[in-house]
N, C-alpha and C positions, 0 to 999 in steps of 0.2 A: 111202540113197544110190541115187540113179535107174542104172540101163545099160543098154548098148548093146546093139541087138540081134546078127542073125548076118548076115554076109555073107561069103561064100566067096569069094576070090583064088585059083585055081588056076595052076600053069606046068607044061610039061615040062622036066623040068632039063636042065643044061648036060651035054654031052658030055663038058666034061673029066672026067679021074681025077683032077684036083686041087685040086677046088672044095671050100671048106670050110664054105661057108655063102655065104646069100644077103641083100640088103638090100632092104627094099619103099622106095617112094617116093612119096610124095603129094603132089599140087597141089592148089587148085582150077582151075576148068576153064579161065580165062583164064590163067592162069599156067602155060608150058611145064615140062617137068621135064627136069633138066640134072645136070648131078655136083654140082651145087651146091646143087642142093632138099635139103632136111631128108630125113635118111632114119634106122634103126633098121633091127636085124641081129635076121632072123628065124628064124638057124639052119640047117640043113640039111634044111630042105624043101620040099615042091610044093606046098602050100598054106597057108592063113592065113587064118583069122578078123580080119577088120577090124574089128568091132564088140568082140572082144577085144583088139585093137592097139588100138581106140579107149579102152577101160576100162583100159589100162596106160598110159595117160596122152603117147603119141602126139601131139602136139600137132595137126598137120593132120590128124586123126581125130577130136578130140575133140570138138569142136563141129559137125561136118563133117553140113553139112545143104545140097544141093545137088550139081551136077556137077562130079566129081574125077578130076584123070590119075592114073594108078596107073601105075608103075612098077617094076621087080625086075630087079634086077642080081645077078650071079655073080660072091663073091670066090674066088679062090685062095688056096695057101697060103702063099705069099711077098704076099698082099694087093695082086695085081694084081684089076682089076676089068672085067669088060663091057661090052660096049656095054647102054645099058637097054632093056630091054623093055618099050614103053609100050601101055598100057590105055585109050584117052581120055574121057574125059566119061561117067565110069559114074557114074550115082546111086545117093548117098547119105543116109542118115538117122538119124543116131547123136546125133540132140538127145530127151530124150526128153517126152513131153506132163507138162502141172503136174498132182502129187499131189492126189488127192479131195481135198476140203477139209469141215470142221464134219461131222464123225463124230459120232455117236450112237447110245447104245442104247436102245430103248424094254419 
């Protein structure tokens, strides 16, 4: 099974004391990102592996070969959310090249 490489997402987290975790958010690059884009709950940190979002089956990661807004939101604990934090038109490459082919031992 082919995967993804590495790509670092970094943020400085939110200010509040009662953030409990945060959500990444991905476009492609024509496509704005809104409370409404597809997103996945990355936990409580400042950074992220995309190329490992991509390998956990992320859907706009998965295939994700060209320019993507990236976005990350701050939930709290009552699950209010942030305004997003957008990234725009970062490149991407998480397709990955086709396997050697007609192996041989001599």
């Amino acid at each position: 099974m082919a995967r993804a490489g590495t790509k670092i997402l970094e943020w400085n987290p939110s200010t509040a004391p009662d953030v409990v975790t945060y959500w990444l958010y991905a476009s492609p690059e024509a496509e704005p990102i809104t409370y409404d884009t597809e997103h996945t709950d990355v936990g409580l940190v400042t950074s992220v592996d995309l190329g490992a979002v991509a390998n956990s089956g992320y859907a706009p990661l998965v295939d994700a070969d060209g320019k993507y807004n990236l976005g990350v939101s701050a939930i709290d604990d009552l699950g209010n959310e942030s305004d997003i934090a957008v990234k725009p038109a970062v490149p991407l490459d998480f397709v990955p090249p086709d396997a050697p082919t007609n192996l041989r031992v001599r």
